[in-house]
N, C-alpha and C positions, 0 to 999 in steps of 0.2 A: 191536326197534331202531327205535321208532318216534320220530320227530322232530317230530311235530306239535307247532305253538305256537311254533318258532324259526325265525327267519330266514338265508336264507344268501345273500353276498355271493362269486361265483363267476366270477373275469375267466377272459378269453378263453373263455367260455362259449356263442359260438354256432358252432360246431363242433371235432369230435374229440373231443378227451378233456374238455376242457370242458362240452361240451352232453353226454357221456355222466355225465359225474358230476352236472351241474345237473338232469339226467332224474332219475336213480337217488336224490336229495337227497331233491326233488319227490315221487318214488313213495311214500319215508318220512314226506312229509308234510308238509316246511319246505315255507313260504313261502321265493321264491328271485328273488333280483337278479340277472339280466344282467347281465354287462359284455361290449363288443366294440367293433369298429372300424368297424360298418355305419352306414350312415345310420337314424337314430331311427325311421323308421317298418318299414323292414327289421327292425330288431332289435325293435320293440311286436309286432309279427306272430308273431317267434320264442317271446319271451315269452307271447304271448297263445293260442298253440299249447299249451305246456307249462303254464299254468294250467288248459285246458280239460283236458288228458289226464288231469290226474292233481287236480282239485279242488281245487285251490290258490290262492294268490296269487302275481301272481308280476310282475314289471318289468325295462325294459331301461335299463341306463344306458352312454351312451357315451365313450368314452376314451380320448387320446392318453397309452398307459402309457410312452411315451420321454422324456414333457416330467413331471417331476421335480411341477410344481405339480398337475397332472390327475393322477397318481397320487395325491397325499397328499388331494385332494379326493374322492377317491374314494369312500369310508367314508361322508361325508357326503353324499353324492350317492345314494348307497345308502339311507340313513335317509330323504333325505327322497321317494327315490319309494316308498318301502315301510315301511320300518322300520329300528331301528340293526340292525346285524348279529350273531347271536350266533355264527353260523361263519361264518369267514371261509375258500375256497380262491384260494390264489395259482396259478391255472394258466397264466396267460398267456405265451408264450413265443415266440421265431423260433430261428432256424437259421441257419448259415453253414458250410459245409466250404470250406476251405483251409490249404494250408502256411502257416507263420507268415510263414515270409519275403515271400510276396503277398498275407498275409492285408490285407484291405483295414481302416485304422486308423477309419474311420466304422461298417463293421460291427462291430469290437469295442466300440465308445461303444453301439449301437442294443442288442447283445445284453446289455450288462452293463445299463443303461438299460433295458430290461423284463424279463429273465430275474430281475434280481436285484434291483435298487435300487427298481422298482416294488413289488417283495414287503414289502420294507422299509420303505416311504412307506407301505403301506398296513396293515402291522402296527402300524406305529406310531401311527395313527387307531385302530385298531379296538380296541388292549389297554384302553383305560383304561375305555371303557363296557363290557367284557366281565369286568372285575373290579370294577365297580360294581355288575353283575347276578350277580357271586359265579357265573358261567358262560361258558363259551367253547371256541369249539374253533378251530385254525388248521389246516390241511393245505395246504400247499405241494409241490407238483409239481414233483417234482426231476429225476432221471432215474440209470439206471445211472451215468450220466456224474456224477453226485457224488458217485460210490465209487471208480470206474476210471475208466481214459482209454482211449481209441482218437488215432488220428492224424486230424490236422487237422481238430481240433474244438479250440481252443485257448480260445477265449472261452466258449463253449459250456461246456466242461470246468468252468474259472473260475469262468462263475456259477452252475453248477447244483451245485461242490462249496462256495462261497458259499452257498448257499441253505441245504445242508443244515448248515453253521457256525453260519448265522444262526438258522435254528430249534432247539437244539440249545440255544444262548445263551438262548433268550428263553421257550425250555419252563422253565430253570432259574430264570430271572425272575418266570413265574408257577407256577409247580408249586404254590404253598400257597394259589391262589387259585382255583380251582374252574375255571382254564380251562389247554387241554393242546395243544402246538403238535407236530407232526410231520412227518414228510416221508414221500409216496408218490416209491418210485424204479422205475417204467415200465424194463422193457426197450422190444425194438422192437414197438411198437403201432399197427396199420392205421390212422393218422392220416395230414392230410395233409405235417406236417411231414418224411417219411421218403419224400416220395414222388421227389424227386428223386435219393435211392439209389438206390430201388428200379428208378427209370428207366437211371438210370448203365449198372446190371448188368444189367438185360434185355435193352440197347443189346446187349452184351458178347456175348449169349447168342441174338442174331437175335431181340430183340426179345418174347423169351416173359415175361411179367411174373411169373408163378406160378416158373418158373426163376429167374429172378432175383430171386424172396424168398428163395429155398430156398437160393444161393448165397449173398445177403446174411445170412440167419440161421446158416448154418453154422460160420460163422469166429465166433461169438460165441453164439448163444443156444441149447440143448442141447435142448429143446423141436421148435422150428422151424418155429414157430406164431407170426404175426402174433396178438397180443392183441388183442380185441375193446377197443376203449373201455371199454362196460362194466363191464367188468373192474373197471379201475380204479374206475370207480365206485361200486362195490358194497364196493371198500377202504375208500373216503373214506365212506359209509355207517358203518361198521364205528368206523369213528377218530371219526364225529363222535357216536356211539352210548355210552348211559351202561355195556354194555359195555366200551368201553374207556376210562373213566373213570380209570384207571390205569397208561395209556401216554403217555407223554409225552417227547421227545426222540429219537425213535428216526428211524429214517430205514430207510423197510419196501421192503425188492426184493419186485420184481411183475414178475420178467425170465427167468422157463420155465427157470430155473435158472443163468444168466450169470455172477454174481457167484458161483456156489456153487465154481468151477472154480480 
């Protein structure tokens, strides 16, 4: 599943499940583009870390994915600190829990605005040179939440079952073209995005944080195992691999069995 010789354009990639999959890309052998929200030399260090470990090339580039224009610049921003992109992952993402009725109307714009419309501004760069090299791979970071819902995740819910619509559409746009879009769907993964759950219920529990995973994966994930990052990364390996040269559109659970129920 070796990836040498391609390039990969990987937002929200300096930590969690981002920097687990731009590790795992890297270990295969792409050269690999940063994306993140740190200051440029925070993020060259990040970068400059992950080319040492694993022999590669590799760059940081930085990005306001809420503002519609720095998303669609994105692709190019990428080509020019490294190369154009021949896989692209859309992992960038936030989080909001609330009922709808408080839910606040700015965090529904910021979430659909990088969960979703980011993915989209930046597929839409990347397809046309990825079908001019008659190669390509997309993997977009969705989440159980683009299969099922839970409560008071409303926007959440939206864009990450958007996300998996969007790829879905656009695998069938390129399917006869040597490049394959999909969705990885992450149950709950030791990221920091879940860590304010996970705090919620330990509160609940005097404070025991190991308790209050084991109560927050109970009601949903049969497993009852925090996912390593990795994990995922080693999916996104798999998807961007001539292996699966013949998957295209699916939308793959990575969730210790959640959806199987």
């Amino acid at each position: 599943m070796s990836l040498k010789g391609k390039t990969a354009l990987v937002t929200g990639a300096t930590q969690g499940i981002g920097r687990a999959i731009a590790e795992q890309l890297a270990a295969a052998g792409a050269d690999v583009v940063l994306h993140g929200i740190e200051p440029l030399a925070a993020g060259q260090q990040i970068a400059a870390a992950l080319a040492q470990a694993h022999g590669v090339r590799a760059a940081y580039v930085p990005a306001n994915l809420a503002d519609a224009q720095a998303a669609a610049g994105l692709v190019a921003a990428a080509t020019e600190a490294l190369a154009p992109p021949d896989i692209l992952v859309n992992n960038a993402g936030i989080q909001h829990t609330c009922g709808i009725a408080e839910f606040p109307a700015e965090r529904w714009d910021a979430i659909l605005a990088i969960n979703l419309s980011a993915a989209f501004h930046a597929m839409k760069a990347a397809v046309p040179g990825m079908r001019a090299r008659g190669w390509g791979r997309i993997v977009n970071i969705a989440s159980v939440h683009g299969l099922v819902a839970s409560v008071n995740k409303s926007a959440y819910l939206a864009a990450k079952h958007g996300l998996v619509g969007l790829s879905k559409g656009v695998a069938l746009e390129t399917a006869a073209e040597g490049v394959t879009v999909n969705c990885i769907c992450p149950g709950w993964t030791d990221t920091a995005i879940i860590q304010p759950q996970i705090d919620a219920r330990a509160a609940q529990l005097g404070g025991d944080r190991q308790a209050g995973i084991r109560e927050l994966l109970r009601e949903k994930q049969p497993n009852l195992t925090l996912l390593p990052p990795s994990r995922i990364g080693d999916v996104a390996v798999f998807l961007c691999s001539e292996a699966a040269a013949g998957i295209t559109g699916v939308a793959l659970p990575v969730d210790g069995g959640w959806t199987a129920q």
